[in-house]
Structure formats: C-alpha cells, structure tokens
N, C-alpha and C positions, 0 to 999 in steps of 0.2 A: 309575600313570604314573611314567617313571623322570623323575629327577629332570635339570633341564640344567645342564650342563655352560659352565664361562667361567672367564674369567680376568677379575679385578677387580683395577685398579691404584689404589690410595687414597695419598694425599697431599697435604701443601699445596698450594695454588697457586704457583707459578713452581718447581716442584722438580723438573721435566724429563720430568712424565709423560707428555706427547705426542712427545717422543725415544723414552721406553721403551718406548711402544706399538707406535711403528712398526717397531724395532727388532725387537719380539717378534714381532711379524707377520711377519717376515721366515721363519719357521718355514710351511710351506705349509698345514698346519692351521690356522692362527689369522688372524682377520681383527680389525682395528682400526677401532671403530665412536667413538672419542673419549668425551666426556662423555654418555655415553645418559641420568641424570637429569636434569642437565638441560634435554636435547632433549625428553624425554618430560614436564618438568612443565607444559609448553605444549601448548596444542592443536594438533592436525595443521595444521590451517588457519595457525596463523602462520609455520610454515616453507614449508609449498606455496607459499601465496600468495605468496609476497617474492623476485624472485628473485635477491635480493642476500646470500641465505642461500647461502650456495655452500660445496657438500661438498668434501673433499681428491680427490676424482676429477676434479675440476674442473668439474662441472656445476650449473646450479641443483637445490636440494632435490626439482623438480617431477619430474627430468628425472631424475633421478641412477637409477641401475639396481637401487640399494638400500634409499633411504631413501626413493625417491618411492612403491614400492607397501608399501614396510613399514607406511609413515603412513596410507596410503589405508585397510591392513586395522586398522589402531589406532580410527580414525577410524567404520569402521564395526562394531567390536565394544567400543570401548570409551566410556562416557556420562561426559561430562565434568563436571565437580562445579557444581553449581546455585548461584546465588546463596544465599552466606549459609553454606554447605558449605566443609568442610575442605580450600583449593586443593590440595592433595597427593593427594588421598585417590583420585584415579586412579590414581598409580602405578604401585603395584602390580601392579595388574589390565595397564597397559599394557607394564609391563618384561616380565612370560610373554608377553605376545601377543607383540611384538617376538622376543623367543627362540623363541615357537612359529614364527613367520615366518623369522626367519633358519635354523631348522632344515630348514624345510620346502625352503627353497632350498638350503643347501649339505648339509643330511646331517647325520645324526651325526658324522661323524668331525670335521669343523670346529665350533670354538671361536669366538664373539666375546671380544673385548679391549673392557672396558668402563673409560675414566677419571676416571669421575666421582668429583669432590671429597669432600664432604660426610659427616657425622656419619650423617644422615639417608637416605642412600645406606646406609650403611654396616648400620645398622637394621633396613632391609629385607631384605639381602639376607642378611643373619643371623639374622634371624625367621623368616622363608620356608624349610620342609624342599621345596619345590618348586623351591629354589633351590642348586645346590653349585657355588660359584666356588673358583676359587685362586687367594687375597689378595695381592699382591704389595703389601709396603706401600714404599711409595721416599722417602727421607729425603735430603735435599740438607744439605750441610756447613754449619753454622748460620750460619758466617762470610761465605759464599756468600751465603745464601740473604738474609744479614740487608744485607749490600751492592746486592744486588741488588734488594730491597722498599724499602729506604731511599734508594736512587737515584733509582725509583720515584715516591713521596712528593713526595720535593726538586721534580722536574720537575714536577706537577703544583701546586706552590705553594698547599698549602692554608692554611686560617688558621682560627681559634681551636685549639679543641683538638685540630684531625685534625693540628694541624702536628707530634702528639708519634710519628705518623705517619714521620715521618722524622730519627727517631734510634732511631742500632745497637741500644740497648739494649731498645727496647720491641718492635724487631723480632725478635729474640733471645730474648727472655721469648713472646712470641707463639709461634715457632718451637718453644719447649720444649715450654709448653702444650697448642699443638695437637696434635705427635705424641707426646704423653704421652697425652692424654684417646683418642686412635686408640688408641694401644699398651694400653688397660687394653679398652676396649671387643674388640678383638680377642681379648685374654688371656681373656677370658670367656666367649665362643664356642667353641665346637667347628668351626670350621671352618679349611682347611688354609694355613696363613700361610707366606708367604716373606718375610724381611724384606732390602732391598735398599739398599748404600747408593750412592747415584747417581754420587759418586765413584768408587768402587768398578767403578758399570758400565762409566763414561769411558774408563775404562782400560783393564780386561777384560771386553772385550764377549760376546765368545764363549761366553768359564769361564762369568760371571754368566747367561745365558740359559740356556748347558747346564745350570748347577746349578735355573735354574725351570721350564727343560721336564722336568727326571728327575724335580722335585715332582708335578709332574703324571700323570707319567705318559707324555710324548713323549719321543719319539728324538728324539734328537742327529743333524742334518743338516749336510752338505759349505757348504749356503749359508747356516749361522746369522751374522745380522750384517748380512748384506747386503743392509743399506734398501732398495736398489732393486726388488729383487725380494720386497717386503715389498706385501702387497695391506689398504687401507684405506677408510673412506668416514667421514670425521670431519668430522660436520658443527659441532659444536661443539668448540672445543679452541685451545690456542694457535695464532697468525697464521700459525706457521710450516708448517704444514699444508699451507697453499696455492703453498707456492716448493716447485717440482718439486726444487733445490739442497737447502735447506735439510732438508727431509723426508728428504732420501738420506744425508744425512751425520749423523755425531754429534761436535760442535763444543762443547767444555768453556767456559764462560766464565771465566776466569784472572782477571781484574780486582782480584778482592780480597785478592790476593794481593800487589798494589802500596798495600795501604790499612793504614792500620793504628787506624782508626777504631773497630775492635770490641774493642781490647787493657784499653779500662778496662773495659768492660762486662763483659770474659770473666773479670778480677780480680774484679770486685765476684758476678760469680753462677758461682762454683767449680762448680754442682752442673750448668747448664748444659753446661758444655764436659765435666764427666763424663758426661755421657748423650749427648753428640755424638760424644765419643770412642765408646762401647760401641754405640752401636745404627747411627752411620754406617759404624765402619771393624770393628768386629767381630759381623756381621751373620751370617745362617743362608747366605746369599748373594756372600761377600765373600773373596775368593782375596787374594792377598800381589798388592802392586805390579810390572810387569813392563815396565822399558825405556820410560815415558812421560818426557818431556822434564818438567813438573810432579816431581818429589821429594816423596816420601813423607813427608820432614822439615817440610816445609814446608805440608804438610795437618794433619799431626797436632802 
C-alpha cells in the first residue's frame, strides 16, 4: 500500500496556522481540513450530533459534504476506546480511514492540509511509515506572538497562579520551549520539513508558498495566494474560519509593534531573541522583505 500523501502545518496556538492553511489551499491540489486531531479525538457522534459544530463551508458537521460522510465511515470502521482504555488510542486507526476517505473522494492527486497542534500529533504521524506528510512547521515573531497570548490572559482575568499567564516574559519562555521541543522532535525524524516564518509569509505570500509547493513536489500556479479560490472544510480551527472576509484575506496583526512590554524580558533571555532571530527570519522558507509598509528594522 503506497504510503498518503499531506501537508501537516505544526505550530503554536495563535501563530496563524488557519491563515496558512487556507492560503496553501489556494493551490487547486490541496484541500484544508483545520485541526483533524483533534476532530478525530472525539467520537463521530459529538460533531454529527450538535449542530452548532459548523464547518468553514458553512454548514453543520451533519450536512457538510465532507466531514458528514467522512465521520459516518470513521464511525463505522473504527471502535472507540472502552472504559478504562487509553482515550487516544483510536487515532491512529482513524486519521488512515479519514485519508482513506478523503482519497477515495478527491484522488491521488489531491492533498489534505491538516493543522493540528500538538506533540502528540506530531508522534503519530512520524511513527506511522503509512503516513508521508510535508511538515510545514510556522513560527510567529515571539514578540507577537507573546503580545498577543498575554493580551489574551489579561482579558480573561485570571487569579492565583494562571495570572503569571499574563506577562511577556512567561509567554516568551513558553514560545521558546515549545518550538524548540517541535524543532528537536522533527530534527529526529526523517520526514520532509519546511520551516516557515509567518512573518515572513505576511509579506511574501506567493515566494513563501512557491518555495513549499517545490518541497513537495507541486507546481507553481497563476492563482497562488488567492484565499478565495482556496477550497476548505475546517471544522475545528480558529473563529476566523467562519467570516467568508476574514478567511479571503491575510491581515498581519501590527499591535506590538506600539508595545514595548517584551524589551526587558528580551534583555534578560539573550538566547530567546537568538533563536527568534534564526528560525523566524532565516528559515528554509523565508525570501528578503519586499515593499510592506511594516520595516524589516523594526521586526528584527
């Protein structure tokens, strides 16, 4: 049995991997299916049933053209874990059926875009020789990303100790950590990694897709880029999914750019802003700045 074929986008949360999905989709090969783990760590039944589960196609789960009979055949080939059994321990078994499914309907020649989070994602689909994705891993500007988490936090007003929850510096350490522990995990596998830095795609959308459709193996197309004609069904994945707007455009958030909240934190952890420097702005993916109103001074 040959092995299938996907494009896996691994990242933090809030670091614009439902932008780049859709984006990449825009490619007539590839289709954007959001977080497939974890759609698939749940049983069928809790997306069917609800139908306030609403895919980026705009329909309920029940109804949607893609995920209502994918679930049906998940549902009926695969045995959901027993009392007392390892809740995960489906998986597996259900990510091939899905990919048997999604091939059965579009073909070889189409790709799912899977953006599932997780370590544990990651695991899988690196243990599995039944499985050959190409990893796009997307790294958002820590300064960003730690403004943006730490904003987050503040709103939510939590108290005792999740309030350290919202300051730059633990968001920033966080930030490190997690795509460090991705970046050694991937360095260990053999499977074929892209590393992207989201600024980087903001800017040059095009360059940056052309250079992860050549990793793959696709041509280069007249409509790369253009969300609109980007085909998805993300049933799980940021809100922004569901605004027919928001889903078409790609919209940088500037914000922390007027902050200057992360300047002690980026003094006191030197080796931080080193590895945000190298693995954001000089990435396997990552062309020279061109013509965005943002300054490249002002990023790096």
């Amino acid at each position: 049995m040959k092995p299938y074929k996907f494009f896996s986008v691994t990242s933090l949360s809030h670091s614009g991997s439902t932008a780049f999905s859709i984006a990449l989709a825009s490619h007539p090969d590839l289709i954007s299916l959001g977080e497939v783990f974890q759609v698939l760590r749940h049983a069928p039944e809790y997306w069917l049933h609800d139908a306030n589960h609403t895919c980026s196609c705009g329909k309920p789960t029940a109804q949607c053209g893609f995920w209502g009979p994918a679930l049906e055949q998940i549902r009926a080939n695969v045995p959901m874990p027993a009392k007392g059994e390892e809740k995960y321990s489906h998986v597996s078994l259900a990510y091939k059926e899905l990919l048997s499914y999604f091939h059965k309907v579009y073909g070889d020649e189409k790709r799912m875009v899977d953006t599932s989070k997780g370590i544990r994602h990651l695991n899988l689909i690196a243990s599995d020789p039944l499985l050959s994705p190409t990893i796009c891993f997307l790294l958002r500007d820590v300064r960003s990303y730690a403004s943006s988490q730490t904003r987050l936090a503040r709103s939510e007003q939590r108290s005792g100790l999740k309030k350290i929850k919202g300051h730059y510096w633990f968001q920033m350490l966080k930030w490190y950590q997690g795509n460090r522990k991705r970046e050694k995990l991937l360095n260990r596998s053999e499977l074929n990694v892209v590393k992207i830095g989201y600024e980087q795609f903001c800017f040059n959308v095009e360059s940056v897709l052309g250079q992860v459709y050549h990793s793959a193996g696709l041509p280069l197309l007249s409509s790369t880029g253009n969300l609109e004609q980007a085909e998805h069904h993300i049933l799980f994945g940021n809100p922004m999914r569901l605004s027919a707007k928001k889903s078409s455009e790609i919209a940088y958030d500037a914000r922390w750019l007027k902050e200057n909240d992360y300047l002690l934190p980026a003094c006191l952890m030197p080796f931080v802003m080193k590895y945000n420097r190298q693995a954001v702005y000089q990435t396997s993916a990552a062309p020279p700045f061109t013509g965005h109103p943002v300054q490249r001074e002002q990023l790096l």
